[in-house]
C-alpha positions in Angstrom: -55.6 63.0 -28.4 -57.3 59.5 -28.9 -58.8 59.0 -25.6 -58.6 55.5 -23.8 -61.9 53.5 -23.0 -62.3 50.5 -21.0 -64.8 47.5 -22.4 -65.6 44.6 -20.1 -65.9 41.1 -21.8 -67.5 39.4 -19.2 -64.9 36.8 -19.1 -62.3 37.3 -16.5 -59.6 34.8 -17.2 -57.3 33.1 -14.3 -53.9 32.8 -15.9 -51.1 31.9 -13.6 -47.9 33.2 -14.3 -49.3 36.1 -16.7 -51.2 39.7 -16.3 -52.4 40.0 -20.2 -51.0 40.9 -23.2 -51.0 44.0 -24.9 -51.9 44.2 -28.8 -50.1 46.8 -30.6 -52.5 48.8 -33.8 -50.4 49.4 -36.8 -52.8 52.1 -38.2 -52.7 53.2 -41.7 -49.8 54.2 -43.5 -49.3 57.9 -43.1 -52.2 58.6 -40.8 -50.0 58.4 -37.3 -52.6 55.9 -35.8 -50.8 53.4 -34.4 -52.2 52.5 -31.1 -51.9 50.3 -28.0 -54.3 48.4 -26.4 -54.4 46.1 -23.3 -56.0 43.1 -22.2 -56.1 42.2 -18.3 -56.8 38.7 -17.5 -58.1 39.1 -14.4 -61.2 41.5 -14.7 -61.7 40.4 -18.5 -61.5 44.2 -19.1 -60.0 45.5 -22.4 -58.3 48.9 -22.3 -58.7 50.5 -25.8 -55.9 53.7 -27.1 -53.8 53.8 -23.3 -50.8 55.4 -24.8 -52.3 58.9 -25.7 -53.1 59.5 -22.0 -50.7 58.2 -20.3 -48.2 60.1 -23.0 -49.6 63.4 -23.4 -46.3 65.4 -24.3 -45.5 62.6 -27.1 -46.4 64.4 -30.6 -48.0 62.1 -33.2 -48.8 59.8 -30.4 -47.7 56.7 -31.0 -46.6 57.2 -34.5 -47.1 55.3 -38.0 -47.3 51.7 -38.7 -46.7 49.8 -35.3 -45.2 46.8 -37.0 -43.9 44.5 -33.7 -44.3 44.5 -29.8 -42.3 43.0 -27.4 -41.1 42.6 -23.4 -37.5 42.6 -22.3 -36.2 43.5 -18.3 -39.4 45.3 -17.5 -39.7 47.4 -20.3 -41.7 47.3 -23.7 -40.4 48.2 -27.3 -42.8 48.8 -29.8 -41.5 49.1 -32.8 -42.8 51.7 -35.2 -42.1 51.3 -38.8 -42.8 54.3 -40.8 -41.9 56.9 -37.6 -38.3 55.2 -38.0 -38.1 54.5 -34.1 -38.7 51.8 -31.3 -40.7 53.2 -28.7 -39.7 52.6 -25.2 -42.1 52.1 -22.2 -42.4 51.2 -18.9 -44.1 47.8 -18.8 -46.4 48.7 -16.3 -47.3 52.1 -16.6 -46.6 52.3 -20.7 -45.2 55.8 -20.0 -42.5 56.5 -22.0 -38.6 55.8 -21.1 -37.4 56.9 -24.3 -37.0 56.3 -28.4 -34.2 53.8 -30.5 -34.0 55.6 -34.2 -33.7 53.4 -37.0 -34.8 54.2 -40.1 -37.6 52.0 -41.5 -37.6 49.2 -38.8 -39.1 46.0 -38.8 -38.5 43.4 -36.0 -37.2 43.8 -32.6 -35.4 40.7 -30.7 -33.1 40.7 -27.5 -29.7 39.0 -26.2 -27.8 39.9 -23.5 -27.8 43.5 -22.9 -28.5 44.1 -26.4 -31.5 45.0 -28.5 -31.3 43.8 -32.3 -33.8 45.4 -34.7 -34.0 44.5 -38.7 -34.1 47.4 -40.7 -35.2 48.4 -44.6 -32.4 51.0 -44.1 -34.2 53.1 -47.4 -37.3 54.8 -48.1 -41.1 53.0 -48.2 -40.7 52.6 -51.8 -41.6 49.4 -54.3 -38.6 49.9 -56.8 -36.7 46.7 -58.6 -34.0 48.5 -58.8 -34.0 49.6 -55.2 -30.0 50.0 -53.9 -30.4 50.4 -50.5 -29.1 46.9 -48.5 -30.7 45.8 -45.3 -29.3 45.3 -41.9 -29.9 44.3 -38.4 -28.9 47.3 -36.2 -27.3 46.0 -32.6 -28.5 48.5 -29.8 -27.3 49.7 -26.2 -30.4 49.0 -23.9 -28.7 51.4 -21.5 -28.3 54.5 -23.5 -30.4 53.2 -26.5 -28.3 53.9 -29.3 -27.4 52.1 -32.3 -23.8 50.8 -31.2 -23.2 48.4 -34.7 -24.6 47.6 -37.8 -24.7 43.9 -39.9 -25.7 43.7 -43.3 -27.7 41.4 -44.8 -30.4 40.7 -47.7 -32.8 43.6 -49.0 -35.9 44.5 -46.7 -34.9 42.0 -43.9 -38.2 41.2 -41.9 -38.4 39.0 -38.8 -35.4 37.1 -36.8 -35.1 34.9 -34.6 -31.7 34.3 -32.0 -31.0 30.7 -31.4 -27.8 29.2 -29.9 -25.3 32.2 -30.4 -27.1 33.2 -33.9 -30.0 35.6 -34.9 -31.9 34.2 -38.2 -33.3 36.7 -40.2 -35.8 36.4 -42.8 -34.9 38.7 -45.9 -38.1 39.4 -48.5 -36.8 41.6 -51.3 -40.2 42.8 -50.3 -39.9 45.9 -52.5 -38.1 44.7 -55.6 -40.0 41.4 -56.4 -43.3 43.5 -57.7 -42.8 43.1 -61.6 -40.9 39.8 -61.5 -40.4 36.6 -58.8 -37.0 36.5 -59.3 -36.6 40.3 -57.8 -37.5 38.9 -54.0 -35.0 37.9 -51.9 -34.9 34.0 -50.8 -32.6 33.7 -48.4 -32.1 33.4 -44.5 -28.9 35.2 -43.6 -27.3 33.8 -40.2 -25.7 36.2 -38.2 -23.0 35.5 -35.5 -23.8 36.9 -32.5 -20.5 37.1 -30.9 -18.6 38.5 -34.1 -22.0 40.3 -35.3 -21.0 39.3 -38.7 -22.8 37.3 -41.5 -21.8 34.0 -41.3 -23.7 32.4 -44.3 -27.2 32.3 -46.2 -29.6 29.7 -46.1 -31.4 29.6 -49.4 -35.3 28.7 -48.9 -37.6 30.4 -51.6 -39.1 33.9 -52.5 -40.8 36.8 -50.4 -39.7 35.6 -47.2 -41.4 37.6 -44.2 -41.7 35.1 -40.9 -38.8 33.3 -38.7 -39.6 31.8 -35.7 -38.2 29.0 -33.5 -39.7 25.6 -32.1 -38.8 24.4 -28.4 -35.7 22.5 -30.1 -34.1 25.6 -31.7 -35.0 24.7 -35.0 -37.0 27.3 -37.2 -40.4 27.6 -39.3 -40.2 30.5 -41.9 -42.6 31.7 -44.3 -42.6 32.8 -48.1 -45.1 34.6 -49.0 -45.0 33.4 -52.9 -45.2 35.8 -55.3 -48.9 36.9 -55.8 -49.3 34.9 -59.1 -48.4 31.6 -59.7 -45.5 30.5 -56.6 -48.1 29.6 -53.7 -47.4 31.0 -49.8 -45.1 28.2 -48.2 -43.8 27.3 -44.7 -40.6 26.0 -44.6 -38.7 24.2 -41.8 -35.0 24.5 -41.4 -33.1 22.4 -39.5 -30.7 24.3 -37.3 -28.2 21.8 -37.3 -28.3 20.8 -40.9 -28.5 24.6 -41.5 -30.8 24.2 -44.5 -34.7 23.3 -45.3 -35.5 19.6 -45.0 -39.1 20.0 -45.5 -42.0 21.8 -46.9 -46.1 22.9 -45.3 -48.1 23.0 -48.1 -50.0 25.9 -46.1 -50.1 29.9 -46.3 -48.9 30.9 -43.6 -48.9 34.9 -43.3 -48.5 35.2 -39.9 -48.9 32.2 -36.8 -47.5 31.6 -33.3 -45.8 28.8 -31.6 -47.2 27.2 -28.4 -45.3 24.2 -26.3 -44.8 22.1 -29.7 -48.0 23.7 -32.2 -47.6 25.9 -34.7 -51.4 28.1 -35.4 -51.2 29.8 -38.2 -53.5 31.8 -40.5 -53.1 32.1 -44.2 -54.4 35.3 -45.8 -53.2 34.9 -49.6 -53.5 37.4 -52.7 -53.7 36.3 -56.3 -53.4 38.8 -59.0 -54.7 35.9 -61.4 -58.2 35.3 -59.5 -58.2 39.0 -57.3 -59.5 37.7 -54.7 -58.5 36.4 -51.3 -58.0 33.0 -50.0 -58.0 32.7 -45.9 -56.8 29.4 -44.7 -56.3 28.9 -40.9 -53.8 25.8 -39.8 -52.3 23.6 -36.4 -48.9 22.3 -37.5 -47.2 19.8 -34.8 -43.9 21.0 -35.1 -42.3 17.7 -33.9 -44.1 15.3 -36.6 -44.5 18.2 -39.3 -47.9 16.9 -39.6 -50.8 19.7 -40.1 -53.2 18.4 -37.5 -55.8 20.6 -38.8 -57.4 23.2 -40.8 -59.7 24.5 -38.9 -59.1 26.3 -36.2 -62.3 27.9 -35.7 -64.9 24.9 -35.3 -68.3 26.8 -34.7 -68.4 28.4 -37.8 -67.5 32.0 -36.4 -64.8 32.2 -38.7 -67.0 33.7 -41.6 -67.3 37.2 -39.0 -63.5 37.6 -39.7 -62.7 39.7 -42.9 -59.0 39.5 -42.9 -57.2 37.4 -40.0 -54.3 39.9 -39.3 -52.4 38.5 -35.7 -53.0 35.4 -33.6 -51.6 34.5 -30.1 -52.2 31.6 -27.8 -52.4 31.9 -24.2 -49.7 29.5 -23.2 -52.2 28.5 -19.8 -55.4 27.8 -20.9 -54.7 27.7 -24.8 -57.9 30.2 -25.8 -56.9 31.4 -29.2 -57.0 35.4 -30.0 -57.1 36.7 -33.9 -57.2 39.8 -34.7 -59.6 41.3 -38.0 -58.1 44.1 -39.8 -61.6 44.2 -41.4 -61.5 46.7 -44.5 -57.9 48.4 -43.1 -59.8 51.7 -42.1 -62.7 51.6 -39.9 -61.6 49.6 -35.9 -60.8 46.3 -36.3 -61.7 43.4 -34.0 -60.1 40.9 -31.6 -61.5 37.6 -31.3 -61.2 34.9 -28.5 -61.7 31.4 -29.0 -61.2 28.6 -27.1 -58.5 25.7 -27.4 -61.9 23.7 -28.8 -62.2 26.9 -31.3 -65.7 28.3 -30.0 -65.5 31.7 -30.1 -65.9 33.1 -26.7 -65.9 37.1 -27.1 -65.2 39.6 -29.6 -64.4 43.2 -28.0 -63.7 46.1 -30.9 -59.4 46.9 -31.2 -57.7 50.1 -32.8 -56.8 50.4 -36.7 -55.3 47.4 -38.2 -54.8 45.5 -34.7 -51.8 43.0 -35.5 -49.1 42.5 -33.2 -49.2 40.6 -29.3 -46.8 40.4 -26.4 -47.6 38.5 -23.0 -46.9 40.3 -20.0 -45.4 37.8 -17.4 -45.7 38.5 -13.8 -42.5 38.5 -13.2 -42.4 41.8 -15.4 -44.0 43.0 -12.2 -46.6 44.4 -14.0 
């Protein structure tokens, strides 16, 4: 068992309307270290590895490859890609209510009394010739089973539910290897009343990111091809139902607050083999990227690899966290709004993915 530890930061936090946020660890793939970690605002404390302990009967703990958190009715999902299940906790206690099996899932979003979670469907395999279609699975948050399937493009990653429609971002992730044109490059809409497939929305290769503005319309990212097609944000206008404009930023993963867009670019080129880490504010009214620096103080050079970001919605201090060199603990960062780093506290393996715990959660 990976035993918990609690490490005070020294900065307490008053946040109304909010307890913390818990950061879920993917771990490495096939080492069954995802982990879950919590940050109370409060007492400034940071709880390191609380599921083990408070889950002592659960074999393999957590599981493998924690790839998306969330917060629905009092109860939190993570979603664990490479153990094929959502996990199921009690938002206060993080005990365990229960499991959702689906085979190689992604995302997780919620409607109604439904959960809706976007699954590979196949095996972790890079194949160009892979078969297997992707779909978003509709589940029962009372008995949490799988009541309907939708299909849609090949390794579908994030969605987003907007206005009676859940978005979903398909990447042809695993096909797209030896040639661009293997990737998927399409948004599939998805009725939510008839669970059907209404239409694609074509926007460009490797998508991976969907998320929505305060008017409903949506920001996705490509993740270009590796080699010559740069990372891309893209906006889609929900009405128009199609892109009407371009960010010329990377934008691997970022996180919408009131009408900003933070985002941090962490983009591969099998030309140079090296990295490129960009870090961008998009106002998501103008379109305009307001800046590229994030970080002001300089602080930015302790980060090896940028690998989540949130942004308290109260006070605006900006977390990131460092997958560092994807096998030793990574590191969570706090900065604030002005982007002066404030603390730095160390996280599980490959710390990645955020959820706020409101106080009406009754945390």
């Amino acid at each position: 068992m990976i035993l918990s530890e609690n490490i005070p930061t020294g900065f307490p936090e008053v946040v109304d309307g909010y307890y913390g946020f818990y950061l879920l660890n993917e771990g490495n793939m096939g080492s069954n270290k995802a982990t879950l970690d919590y940050f109370d605002f409060s007492t400034g404390v940071y709880k390191r590895n609380i599921y083990a302990e408070r889950n002592p009967t659960v074999p393999k703990e957590m599981g493998d490859v924690g790839n998306d958190i969330a917060i629905y009715r009092n109860r939190l999902y993570a979603v664990i890609n490479c153990s094929n299940k959502v996990e199921v906790m009690d938002v206060t206690t993080t005990r365990r209510i229960g499991q959702i099996e689906i085979p190689n899932c992604r995302f997780i979003k919620f409607h109604g009394d439904y959960a809706y979670v976007t699954s590979y469907a196949g095996p972790v395999k890079i194949d160009p010739n892979y078969t297997q279609i992707g779909y978003v699975a509709k589940v029962d948050l009372t008995t949490l089973k799988e009541v309907d399937r939708c299909l849609v493009g090949f390794q579908p990653d994030e969605l987003e539910i907007v206005e009676g429609k859940i978005y979903v971002a398909n990447s042809g992730g695993y096909m797209g290897a030896d040639q661009t044109t293997g990737y998927e490059r399409t948004v599939s809409v998805v009725d939510l009343a008839t669970f059907k497939e209404e239409r694609r929305i074509d926007v460009a290769y490797n998508l991976e990111r969907i998320k929505a503005d305060p008017r409903g319309n949506l920001w996705v990212s490509s993740r270009g091809d590796y080699k010559q097609l740069p990372a891309r944000l893209f906006f889609i206008d929900r009405e128009r139902q199609e892109v009407t404009d371009t960010i010329p930023i990377a934008a691997t993963n970022y996180w919408i607050d009131d009408d900003y867009l933070y985002a941090y670019g962490t983009e591969w080129s099998h030309i140079t083999k090296s990295w490129d880490i960009t870090y961008s504010i998009v106002d998501t009214r103008t379109h305009e990227i307001i800046t590229r620096h994030i970080i002001t103080d300089g602080t930015d050079k302790q980060i090896e690899k940028p690998y989540g970001i949130m942004v308290n919605p109260v006070n605006k201090n900006i977390y990131i966290t460092d997958a560092g060199n994807y096998v030793s603990p990574g590191v969570l960062f706090c900065f604030s709004a002005a982007g002066k780093q404030r603390w730095a506290v160390r996280a599980g393996n490959i710390p990645g993915h955020f959820v706020l715990v409101p106080m009406y959660d009754n945390k």
